[in-house]
MITI-616007 format. One line per field, with one value per residue (C-alpha): residue in one letter; residue number from 1; x, y, z. Coordinates in nm, 4 decimals. Example, Ala and Ser with C-alpha at 12.3 -4.5 7.8 and 13.67 -1.06 7.14 Angstrom:
BEGIN
rest = A,S .
nr = 1,2 .
px = 1.2300,1.3670 .
py = -0.4500,-0.1060 .
pz = 0.7800,0.7140 .
***
This chain:
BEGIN
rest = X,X,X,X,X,X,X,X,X,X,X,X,X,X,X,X,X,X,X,X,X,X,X,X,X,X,X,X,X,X,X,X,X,X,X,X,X,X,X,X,X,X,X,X,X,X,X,X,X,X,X,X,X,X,X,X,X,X,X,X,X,X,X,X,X,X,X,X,X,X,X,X,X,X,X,X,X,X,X,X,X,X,X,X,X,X,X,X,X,X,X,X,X,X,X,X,X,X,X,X,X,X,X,X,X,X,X,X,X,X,X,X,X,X,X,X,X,X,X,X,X,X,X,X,X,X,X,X,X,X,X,X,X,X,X,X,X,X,X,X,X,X,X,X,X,X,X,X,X,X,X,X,X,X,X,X,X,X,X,X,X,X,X,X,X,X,X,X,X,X,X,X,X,X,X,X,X,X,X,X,X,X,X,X,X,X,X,X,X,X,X,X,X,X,X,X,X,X,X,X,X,X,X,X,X,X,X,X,X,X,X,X,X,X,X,X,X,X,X,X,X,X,X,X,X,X,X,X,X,X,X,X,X,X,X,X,X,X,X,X,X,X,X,X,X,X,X,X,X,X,X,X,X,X,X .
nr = 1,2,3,4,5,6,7,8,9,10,11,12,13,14,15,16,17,18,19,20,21,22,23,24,25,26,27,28,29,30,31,32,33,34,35,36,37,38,39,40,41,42,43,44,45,46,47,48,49,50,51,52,53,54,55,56,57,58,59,60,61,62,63,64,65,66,67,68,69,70,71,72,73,74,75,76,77,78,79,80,81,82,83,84,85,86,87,88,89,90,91,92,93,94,95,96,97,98,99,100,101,102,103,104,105,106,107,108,109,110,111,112,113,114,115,116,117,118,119,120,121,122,123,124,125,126,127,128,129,130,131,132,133,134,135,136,137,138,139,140,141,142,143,144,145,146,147,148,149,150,151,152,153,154,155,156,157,158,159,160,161,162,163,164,165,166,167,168,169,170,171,172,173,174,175,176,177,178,179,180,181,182,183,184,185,186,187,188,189,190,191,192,193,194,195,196,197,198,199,200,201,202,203,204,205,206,207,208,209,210,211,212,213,214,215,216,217,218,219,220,221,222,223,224,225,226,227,228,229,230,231,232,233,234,235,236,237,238,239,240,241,242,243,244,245,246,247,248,249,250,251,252,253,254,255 .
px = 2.3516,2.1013,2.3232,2.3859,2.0132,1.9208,2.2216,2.0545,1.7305,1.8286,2.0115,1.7199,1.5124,1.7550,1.7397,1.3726,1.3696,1.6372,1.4758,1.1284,1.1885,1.2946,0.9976,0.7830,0.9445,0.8228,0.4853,0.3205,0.1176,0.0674,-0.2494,-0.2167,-0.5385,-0.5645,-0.5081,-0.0970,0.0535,0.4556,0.6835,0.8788,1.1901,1.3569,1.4355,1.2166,1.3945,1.2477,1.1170,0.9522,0.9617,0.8695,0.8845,0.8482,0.6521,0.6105,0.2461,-0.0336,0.1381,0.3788,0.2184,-0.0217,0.2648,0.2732,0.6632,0.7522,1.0846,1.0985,1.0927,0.9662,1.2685,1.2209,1.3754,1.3665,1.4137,1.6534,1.7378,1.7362,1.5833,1.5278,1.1773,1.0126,0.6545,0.4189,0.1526,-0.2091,-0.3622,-0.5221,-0.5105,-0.8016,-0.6360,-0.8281,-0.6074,-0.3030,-0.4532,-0.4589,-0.6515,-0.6270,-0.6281,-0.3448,-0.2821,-0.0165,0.1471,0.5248,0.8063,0.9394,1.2826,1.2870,1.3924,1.5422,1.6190,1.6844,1.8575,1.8781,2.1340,2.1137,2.1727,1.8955,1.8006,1.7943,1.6500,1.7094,2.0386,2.1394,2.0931,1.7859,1.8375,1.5715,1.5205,1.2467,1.2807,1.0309,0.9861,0.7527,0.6995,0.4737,0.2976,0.0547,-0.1370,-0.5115,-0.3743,-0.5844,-0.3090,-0.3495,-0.1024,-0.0284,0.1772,0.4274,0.4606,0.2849,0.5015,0.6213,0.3804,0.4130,0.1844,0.1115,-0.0706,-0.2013,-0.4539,-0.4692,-0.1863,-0.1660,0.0888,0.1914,0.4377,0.5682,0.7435,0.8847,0.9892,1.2805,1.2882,1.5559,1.6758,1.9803,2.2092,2.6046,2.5547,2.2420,1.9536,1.6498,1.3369,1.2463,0.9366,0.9088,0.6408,0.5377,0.2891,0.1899,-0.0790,-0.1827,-0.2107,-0.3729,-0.3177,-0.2492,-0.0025,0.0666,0.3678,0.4381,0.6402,0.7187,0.6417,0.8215,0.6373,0.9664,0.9038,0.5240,0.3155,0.5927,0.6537,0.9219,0.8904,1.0211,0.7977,0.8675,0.5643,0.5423,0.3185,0.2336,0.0773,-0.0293,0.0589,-0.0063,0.0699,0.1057,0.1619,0.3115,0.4148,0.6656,0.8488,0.9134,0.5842,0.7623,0.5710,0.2224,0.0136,0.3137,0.3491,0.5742,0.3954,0.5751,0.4327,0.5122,0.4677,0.5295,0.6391,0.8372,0.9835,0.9345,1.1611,1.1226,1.1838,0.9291,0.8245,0.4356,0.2929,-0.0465,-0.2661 .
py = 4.5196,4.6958,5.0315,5.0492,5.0064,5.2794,5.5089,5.4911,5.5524,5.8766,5.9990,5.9620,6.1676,6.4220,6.3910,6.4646,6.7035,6.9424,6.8953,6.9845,7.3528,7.3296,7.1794,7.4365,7.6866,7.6046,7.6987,7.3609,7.2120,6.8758,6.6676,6.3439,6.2391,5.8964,5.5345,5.4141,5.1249,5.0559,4.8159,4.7958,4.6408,4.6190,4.4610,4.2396,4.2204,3.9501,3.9889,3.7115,3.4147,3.0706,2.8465,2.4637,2.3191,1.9375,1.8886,1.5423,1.3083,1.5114,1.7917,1.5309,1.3909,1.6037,1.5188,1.6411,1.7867,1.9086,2.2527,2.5257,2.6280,2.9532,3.1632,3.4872,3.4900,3.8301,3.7804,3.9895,3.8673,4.0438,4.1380,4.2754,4.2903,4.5079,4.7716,4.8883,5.2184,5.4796,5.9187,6.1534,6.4815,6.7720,7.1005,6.9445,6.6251,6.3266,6.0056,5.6840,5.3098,5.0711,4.7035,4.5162,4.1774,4.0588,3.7752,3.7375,3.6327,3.5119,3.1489,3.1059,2.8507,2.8444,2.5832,2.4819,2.2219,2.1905,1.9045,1.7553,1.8629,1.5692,1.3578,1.2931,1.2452,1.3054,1.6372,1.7498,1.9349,2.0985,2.3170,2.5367,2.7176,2.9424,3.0530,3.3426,3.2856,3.6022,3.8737,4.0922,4.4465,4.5816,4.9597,5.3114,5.5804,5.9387,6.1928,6.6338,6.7671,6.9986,7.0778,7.0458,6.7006,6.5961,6.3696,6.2722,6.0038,5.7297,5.4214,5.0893,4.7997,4.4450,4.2338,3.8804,3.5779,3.2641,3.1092,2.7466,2.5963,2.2935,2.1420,1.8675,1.7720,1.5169,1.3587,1.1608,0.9627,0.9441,1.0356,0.8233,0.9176,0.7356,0.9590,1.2155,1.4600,1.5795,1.8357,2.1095,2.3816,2.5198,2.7945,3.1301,3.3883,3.7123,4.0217,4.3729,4.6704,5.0263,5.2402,5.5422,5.6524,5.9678,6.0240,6.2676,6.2903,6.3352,6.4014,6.3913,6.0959,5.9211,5.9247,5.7753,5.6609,5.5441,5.3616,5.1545,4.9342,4.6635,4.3552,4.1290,3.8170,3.6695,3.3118,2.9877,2.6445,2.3088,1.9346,1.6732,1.3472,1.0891,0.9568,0.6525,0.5484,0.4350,0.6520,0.7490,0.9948,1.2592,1.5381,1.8598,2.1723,2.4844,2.8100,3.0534,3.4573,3.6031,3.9542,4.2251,4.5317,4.5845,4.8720,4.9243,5.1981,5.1866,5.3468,5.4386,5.5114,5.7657,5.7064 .
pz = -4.0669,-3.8271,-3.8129,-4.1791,-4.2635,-3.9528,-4.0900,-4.4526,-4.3512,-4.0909,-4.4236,-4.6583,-4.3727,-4.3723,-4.7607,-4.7775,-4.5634,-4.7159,-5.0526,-4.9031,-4.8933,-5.2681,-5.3419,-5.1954,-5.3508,-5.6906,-5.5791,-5.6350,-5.4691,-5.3730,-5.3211,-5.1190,-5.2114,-5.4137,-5.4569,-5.4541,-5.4954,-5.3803,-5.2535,-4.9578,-4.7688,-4.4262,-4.1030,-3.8921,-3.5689,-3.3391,-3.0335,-2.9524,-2.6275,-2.5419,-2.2016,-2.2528,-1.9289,-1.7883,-1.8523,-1.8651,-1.5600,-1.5308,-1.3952,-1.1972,-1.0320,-0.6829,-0.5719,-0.9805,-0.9817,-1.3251,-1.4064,-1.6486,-1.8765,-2.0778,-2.3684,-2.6175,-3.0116,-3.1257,-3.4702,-3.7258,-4.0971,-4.4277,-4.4838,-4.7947,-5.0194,-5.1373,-5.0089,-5.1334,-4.9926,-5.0024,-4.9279,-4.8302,-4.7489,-4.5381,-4.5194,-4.3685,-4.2483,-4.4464,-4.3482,-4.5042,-4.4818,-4.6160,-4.6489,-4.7297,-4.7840,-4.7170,-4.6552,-4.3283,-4.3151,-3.9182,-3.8756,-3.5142,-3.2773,-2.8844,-2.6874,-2.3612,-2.1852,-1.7958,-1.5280,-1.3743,-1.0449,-0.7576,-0.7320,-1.1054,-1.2306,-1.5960,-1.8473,-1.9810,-2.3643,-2.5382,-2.8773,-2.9438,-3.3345,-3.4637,-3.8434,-3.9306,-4.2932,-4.3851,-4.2345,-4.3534,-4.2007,-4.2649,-4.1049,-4.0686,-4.1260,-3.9647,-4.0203,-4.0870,-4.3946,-4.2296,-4.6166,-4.9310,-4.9816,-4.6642,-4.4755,-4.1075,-4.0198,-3.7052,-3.8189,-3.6863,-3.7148,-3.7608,-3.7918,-3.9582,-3.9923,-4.0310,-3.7698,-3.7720,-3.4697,-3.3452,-2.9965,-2.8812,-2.5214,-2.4666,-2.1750,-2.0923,-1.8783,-1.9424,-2.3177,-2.3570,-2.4736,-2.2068,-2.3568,-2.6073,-2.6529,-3.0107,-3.1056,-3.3958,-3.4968,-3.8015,-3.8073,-3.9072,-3.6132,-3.5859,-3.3451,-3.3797,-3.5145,-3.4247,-3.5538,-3.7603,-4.0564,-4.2836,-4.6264,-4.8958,-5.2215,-5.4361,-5.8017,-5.9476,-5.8448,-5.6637,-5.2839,-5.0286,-4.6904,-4.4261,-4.1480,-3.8101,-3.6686,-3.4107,-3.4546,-3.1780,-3.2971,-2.9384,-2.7747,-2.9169,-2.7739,-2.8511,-2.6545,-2.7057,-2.6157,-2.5547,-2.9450,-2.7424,-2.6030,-2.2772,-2.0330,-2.2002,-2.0234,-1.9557,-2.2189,-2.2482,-2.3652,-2.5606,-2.4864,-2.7755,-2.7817,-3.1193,-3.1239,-3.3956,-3.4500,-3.8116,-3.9585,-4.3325,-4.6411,-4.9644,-5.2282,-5.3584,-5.6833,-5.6723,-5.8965 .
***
């Protein structure tokens, strides 16, 4: 799915830029500046990582033999929504701001299963998901017009979304399950964005593009302890980093 959406994208590119020179040649010219409007759709590709800790008693406990376990999210989800923005062009500079607002596809889950280390005996299984719902971008946008209706631009701001997550940390003995640490998270992060994209005004008001921009949403964590009550006081903590690669095609209306 990845190389069929890159392949598309590298042929609209190629596209737009042997229709540019037609363009031109009809001795219009093009103003960027203006409000649009568009939609857009892509790939968000995960890039995101966790590491579930002892923590409480556990950690207090000087002769603990437990360990840190850690793990990366990679998937690939659909991602799509809308955009707001708008042009100020300068010769063959146009500066702008744009926002916009879309559904994140990502719903992933990572899974350990390891033997306990001695002097514990038994297996230790955990599961840490994460599901980025939405994500939305408040972006400055600075690019050159190589021609009248080609726009090359790099872009980047702030960055907004809401992740969910949950945590199982199960232990056992010959197939038995002796104690359990069950966890979740719900909240609305914020962080940052950079990319850049191109832009190929195509027939009157309307425009193309094609843009790539990485969001980093920071680290959250949450604790959490024992479902079983049998040993109060010791808690397991998930640690979780969320990251994406963002690769996406749209289209703008200019007022």
């Amino acid at each position: 799915m990845k190389t069929s959406v890159l392949a598309s994208g590298v042929l609209i590119l190629l596209l737009v830029l042997g229709s540019t020179q037609a363009a031109d040649a009809t001795g219009a010219k093009y103003d960027w500046t203006g409000f649009y409007a568009g939609l857009n759709a892509g790939l968000a590709i995960n890039n995101s990582g966790h590491n579930l800790q002892p923590t409480g008693s556990f950690a207090g406990n000087v002769d603990n033999p437990l360990e840190t376990d850690s793990g990366n999210f990679n998937s690939t989800a659909f991602t799509g929504g809308g955009q707001l923005g708008y042009n100020y062009q300068i010769s063959n500079f146009v500066i702008g701001m744009e926002t916009d607002f879309n559904y994140n596809g990502v719903d992933e889950s990572n899974s350990v299963d390891r033997t306990l280390d001695a002097p514990l005996s038994g297996e230790f299984i955990h599961t840490v998901n994460q599901k980025f719902d939405y994500f939305g971008t408040l972006r400055a946008r600075v690019g050159f017009t190589p021609s009248d209706r080609w726009l090359v631009y790099g872009t980047g701001g702030l960055a907004y979304g809401h992740v969910n997550s949950n945590s199982n940390a199960l232990f056992t003995f010959q197939g038995q399950s002796l104690d359990n640490y069950i966890g979740s998270s719900s909240n609305t992060r914020v962080g940052w964005t950079v990319g850049a994209g191109s832009e190929y005004a195509f027939y009157n008001n309307w425009s193309t593009k094609i843009e790539y921009n990485y969001i980093d949403l920071g680290s959250h964590s949450y604790t959490y302890d024992d479902s079983t009550r049998l040993f109060p006081g010791y808690t397991y903590t998930t640690n979780i980093k969320t990251r994406e690669n963002v690769v996406r095609f749209g289209i703008n209306y200019k007022f």
